[in-house]
N, C-alpha and C positions, 0 to 999 in steps of 0.2 A: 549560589543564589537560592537562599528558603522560598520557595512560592506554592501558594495551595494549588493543585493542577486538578483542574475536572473537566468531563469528557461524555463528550456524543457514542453512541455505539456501543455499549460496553458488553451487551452480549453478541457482538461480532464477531467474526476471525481474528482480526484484530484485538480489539478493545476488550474480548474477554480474560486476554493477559496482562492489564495495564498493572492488577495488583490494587492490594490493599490502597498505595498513597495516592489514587486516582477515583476523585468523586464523580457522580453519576451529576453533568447540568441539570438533569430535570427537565429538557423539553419536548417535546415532539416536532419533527418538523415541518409538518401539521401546519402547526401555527405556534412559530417559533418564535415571536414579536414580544417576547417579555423584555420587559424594564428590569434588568436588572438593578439600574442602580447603582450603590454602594456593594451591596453582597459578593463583587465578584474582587474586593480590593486586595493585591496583594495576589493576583490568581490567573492562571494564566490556561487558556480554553483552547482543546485539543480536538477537532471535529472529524470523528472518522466515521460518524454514521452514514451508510449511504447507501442508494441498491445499486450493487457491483454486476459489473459482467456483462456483457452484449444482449445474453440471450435471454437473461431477465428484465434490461430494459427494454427491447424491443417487442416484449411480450406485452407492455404498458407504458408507450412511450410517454403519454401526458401523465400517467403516477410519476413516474421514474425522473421528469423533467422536474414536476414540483418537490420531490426530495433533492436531487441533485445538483438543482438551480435555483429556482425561488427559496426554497426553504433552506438551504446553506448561505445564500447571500441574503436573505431577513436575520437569518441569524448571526452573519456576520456586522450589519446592523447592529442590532441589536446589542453587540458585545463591544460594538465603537464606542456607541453612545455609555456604556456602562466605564466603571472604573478599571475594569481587567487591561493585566498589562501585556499580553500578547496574544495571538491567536494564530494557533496553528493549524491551519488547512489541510487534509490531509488529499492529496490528488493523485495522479499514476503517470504512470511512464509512455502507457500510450497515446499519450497527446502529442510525444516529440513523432517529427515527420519520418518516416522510412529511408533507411538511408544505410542498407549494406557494407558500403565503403568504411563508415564509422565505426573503428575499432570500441569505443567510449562514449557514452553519449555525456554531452554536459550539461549543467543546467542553461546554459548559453545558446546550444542549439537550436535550430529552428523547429517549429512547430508541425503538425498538419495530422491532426487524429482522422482514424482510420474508419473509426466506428460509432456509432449514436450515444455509447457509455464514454468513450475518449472525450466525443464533443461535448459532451456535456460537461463536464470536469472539463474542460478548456472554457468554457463559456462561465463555469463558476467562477475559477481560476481570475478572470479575466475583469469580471464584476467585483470579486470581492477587492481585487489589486485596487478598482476605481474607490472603492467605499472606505481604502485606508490611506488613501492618497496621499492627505492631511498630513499623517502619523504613519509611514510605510513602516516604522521602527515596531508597530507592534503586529506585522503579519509576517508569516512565514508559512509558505507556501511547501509542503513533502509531498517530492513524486516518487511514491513508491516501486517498484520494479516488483517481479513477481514472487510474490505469497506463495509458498507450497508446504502443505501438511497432508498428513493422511487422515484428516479429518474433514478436509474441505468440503465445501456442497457439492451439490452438481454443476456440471458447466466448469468447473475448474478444472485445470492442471493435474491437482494433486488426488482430487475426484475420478477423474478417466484414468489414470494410474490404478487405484487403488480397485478400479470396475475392472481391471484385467483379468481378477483374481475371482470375480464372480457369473464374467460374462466368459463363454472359453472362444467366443462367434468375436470378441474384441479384437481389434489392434490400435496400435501407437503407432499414428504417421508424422514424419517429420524429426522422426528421433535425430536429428545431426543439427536441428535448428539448436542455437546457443539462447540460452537465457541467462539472466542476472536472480538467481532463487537465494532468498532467507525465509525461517522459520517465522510463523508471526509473532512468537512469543519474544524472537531477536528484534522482529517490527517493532512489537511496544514499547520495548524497551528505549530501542533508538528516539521516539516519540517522547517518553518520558526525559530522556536526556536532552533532548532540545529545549524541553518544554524548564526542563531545571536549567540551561545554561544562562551565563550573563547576558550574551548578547549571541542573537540565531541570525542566520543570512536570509534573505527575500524568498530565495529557490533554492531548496536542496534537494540531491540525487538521496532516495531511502534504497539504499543499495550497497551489497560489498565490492565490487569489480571484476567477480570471478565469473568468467564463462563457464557457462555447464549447459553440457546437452542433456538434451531431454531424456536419449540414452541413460547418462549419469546418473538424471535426476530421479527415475524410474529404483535404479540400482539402491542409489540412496534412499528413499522411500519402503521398499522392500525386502532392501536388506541381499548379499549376495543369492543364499540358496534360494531365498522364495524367488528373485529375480528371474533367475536359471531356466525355471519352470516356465513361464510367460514371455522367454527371451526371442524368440521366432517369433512373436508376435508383435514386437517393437521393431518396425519397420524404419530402413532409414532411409533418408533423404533432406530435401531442406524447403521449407515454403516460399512464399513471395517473401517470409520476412525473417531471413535465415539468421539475424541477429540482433537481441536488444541486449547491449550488458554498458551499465553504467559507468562515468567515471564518479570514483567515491569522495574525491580530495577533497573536496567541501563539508561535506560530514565528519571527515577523518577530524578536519583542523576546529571543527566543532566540539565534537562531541571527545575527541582524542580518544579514538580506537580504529585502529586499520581494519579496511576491508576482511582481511583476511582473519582474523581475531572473531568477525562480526558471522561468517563462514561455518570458521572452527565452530563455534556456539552452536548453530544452527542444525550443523552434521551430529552435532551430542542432542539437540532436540530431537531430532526425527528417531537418533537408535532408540533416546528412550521411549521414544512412543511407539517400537516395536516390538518394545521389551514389554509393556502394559498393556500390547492387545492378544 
């Protein structure tokens, strides 16, 4: 399927890998309420601008509500009314409810976010589903599973990993909790494949399936010898929430590349990025 693809975020974690074939919308969302029109025909609007993480929306819950929620579901608006043929939401994984026993989460699972950033991506989630009701054929909803690079801000995953190395008063608790981690450069990509497929599903898991502890993720991020160094300091044990790892089947029969492929990729980003630092 040829379609012009443009995109919210693009100097994000995300969005700043989308690549040349990925146009910049042009909005703020601010005040997201353009008429597109015609301009968007043949075009298909990928939204991963957002303020991530708990501890920067709680820092400003009414900014972070009007990014998150107003200004994704005006914009999601805004992109009905226009001629564009799909719009992909881009949302996370902790809106599914807690739930240890589940080996996989699906997109089918139930719900119940945890945190003021969850709810809120549940709340947009939830608005924009209403505003394509019409045409559910042109939203597709991605719940991402977690982003990790060694480039991350703060308050990340791959952030407090990489502070190991600068703070030596640090540790990593919770190293045996399991996560579902891709590189975000593997994120865009997936995102670009959607956004190029014939036909995308309502809800998909943006995830490979592969459990990785934190332990691991640390490892991988660091690389064996630097790990070594900081390895007493990664403490293990497991949280309240000792396991998010996705089921990927819905993306697989999507986009046709298995978890594990999506993995493979991700483990070649992080070495190179500690091969250029």
């Amino acid at each position: 399927m040829s379609v012009r693809i443009l995109a919210t975020g693009l100097t994000g974690t995300i969005g700043r890998h989308f690549g040349p074939s990925v146009g910049d919308l042009g909005v703020r969302l601010e005040d997201p309420t353009t008429n597109f029109g015609s301009s968007l025909d043949n075009c298909v609007v990928i939204h991963s601008a957002a303020a991530v993480g708990e501890a920067l929306v709680r820092r400003d819950l009414r900014r972070s509500y009007s990014v998150n929620v107003t200004g994704a579901v005006e914009l999601a608006r805004a992109v009905f009314r226009s001629s564009a043929e799909r719009f992909i939401y881009v949302s996370t994984s902790h809106v599914y409810e807690r739930q240890p026993e589940v080996m996989f989460l699906s997109e089918s699972d139930s719900v119940l976010p945890q945190g003021q950033y969850a709810l809120q991506k549940l709340v947009a989630e939830e608005l924009i589903t209403e505003v394509f009701r019409g045409e559910p054929s042109r939203l597709t909803i991605a719940r991402v599973f977690s982003v990790v690079h060694q480039t991350q801000p703060p308050g990340t995953l791959g952030s407090t990993i990489m502070s190991l190395l600068r703070d030596p008063k640090l540790k990593l608790n919770f190293a045996d909790d399991e996560r579902d981690i891709l590189s975000p450069k593997v994120i865009a990509g997936i995102l670009v494949s959607l956004a190029q497929s014939a036909t995308a599903p309502r809800t998909v898991n943006i995830c490979s399936g592969t459990a990785t502890t934190v332990r691991e993720t640390a490892r991988l991020l660091l690389g064996n010898e630097t790990f070594s160094q900081i390895e007493e300091r990664v403490i293990r044990g497991q949280s309240q929430t000792p396991r998010i790892v996705g089921n990927s089947d819905v993306l697989t029969n999507t986009i046709r590349k298995a978890g594990s492929e999506l993995f493979a990729a991700s483990v070649v980003d992080w070495e190179l990025s500690r091969q250029s630092s």
